[in-house]
C-alpha positions in Angstrom: 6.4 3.5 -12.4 4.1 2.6 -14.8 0.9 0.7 -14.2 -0.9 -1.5 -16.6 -4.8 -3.4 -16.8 -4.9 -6.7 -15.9 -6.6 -7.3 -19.1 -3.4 -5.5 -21.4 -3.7 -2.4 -22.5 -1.6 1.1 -22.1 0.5 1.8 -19.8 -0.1 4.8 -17.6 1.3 6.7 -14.8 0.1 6.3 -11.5 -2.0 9.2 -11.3 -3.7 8.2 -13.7 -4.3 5.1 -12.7 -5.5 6.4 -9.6 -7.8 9.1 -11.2 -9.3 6.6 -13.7 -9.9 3.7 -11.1 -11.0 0.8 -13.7 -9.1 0.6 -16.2 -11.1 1.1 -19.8 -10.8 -2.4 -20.6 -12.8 -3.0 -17.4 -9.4 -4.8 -15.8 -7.6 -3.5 -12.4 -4.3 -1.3 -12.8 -1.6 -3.0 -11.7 2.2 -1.8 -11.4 4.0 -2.9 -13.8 6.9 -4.0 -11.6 7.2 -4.9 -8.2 9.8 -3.9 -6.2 12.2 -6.0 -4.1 12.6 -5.5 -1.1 15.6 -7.2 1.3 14.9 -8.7 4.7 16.7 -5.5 6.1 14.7 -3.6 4.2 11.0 -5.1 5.8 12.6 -6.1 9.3 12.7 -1.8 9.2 9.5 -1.5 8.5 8.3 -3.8 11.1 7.9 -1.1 14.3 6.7 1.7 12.3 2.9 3.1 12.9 0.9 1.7 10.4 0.3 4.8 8.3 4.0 5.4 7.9 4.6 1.5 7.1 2.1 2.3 4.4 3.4 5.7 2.9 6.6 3.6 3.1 5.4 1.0 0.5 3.2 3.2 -1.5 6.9 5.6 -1.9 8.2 2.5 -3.9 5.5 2.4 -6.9 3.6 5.6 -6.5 6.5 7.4 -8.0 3.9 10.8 -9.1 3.8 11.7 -5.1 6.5 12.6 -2.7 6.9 11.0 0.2 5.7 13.8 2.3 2.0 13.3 0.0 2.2 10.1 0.9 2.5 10.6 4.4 0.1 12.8 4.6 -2.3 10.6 2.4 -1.9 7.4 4.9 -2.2 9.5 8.1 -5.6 10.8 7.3 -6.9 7.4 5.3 -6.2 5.9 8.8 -6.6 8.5 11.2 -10.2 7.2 12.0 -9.7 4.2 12.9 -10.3 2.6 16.5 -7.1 1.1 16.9 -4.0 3.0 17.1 -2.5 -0.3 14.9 -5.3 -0.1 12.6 -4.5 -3.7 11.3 -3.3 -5.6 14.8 -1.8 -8.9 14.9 -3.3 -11.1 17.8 -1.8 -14.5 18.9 -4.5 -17.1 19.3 -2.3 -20.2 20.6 1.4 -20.6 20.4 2.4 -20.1 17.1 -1.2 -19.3 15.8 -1.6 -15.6 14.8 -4.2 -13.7 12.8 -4.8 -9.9 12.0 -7.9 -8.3 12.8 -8.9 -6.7 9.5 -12.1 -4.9 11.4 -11.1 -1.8 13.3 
């Protein structure tokens, strides 16, 4: 997939992308396209660990890494974290629920 600047600009690959951080126009990379994803498709990503969740997503526009990088990649980004969720969602009252962005 390829990403562009939010400014314009070339496209590049995501490697790139990821190598050169800000783009030279001084705008963010952004894919291109995003994918589309069916309510099947994120109701199965729902009781996943977090890191595979992630790998999961990344799989669908980080197209220069196999999945098994991008495994690998998400389980040591989040192995430090304090909670085994890394990003949990707490109820606060009945239908009130926020995630705690912290851990």
């Amino acid at each position: 997939m390829a990403f562009v600047s939010t400014r314009g600009g070339e496209a590049v690959s995501a490697s790139a992308a990821i190598l050169r951080g800000i783009a030279p126009d001084g705008g963010l990379y952004v894919p291109e396209t995003l994918p589309v994803l069916t309510g099947d498709e994120i109701r199965s990503l729902a009781d996943l660990p977090y890191a595979e969740r992630a790998a999961k997503v990344l799989d669908l526009i980080l197209d220069d890494y196999s999945a098994d990088e991008l495994l690998s990649f998400a389980k040591q980004a989040y192995s430090s974290f304090e909670c085994e969720e890394v990003a949990p969602i707490r109820e606060i009252k009945g239908n009130t629920h926020v995630m705690e962005l912290f851990h």
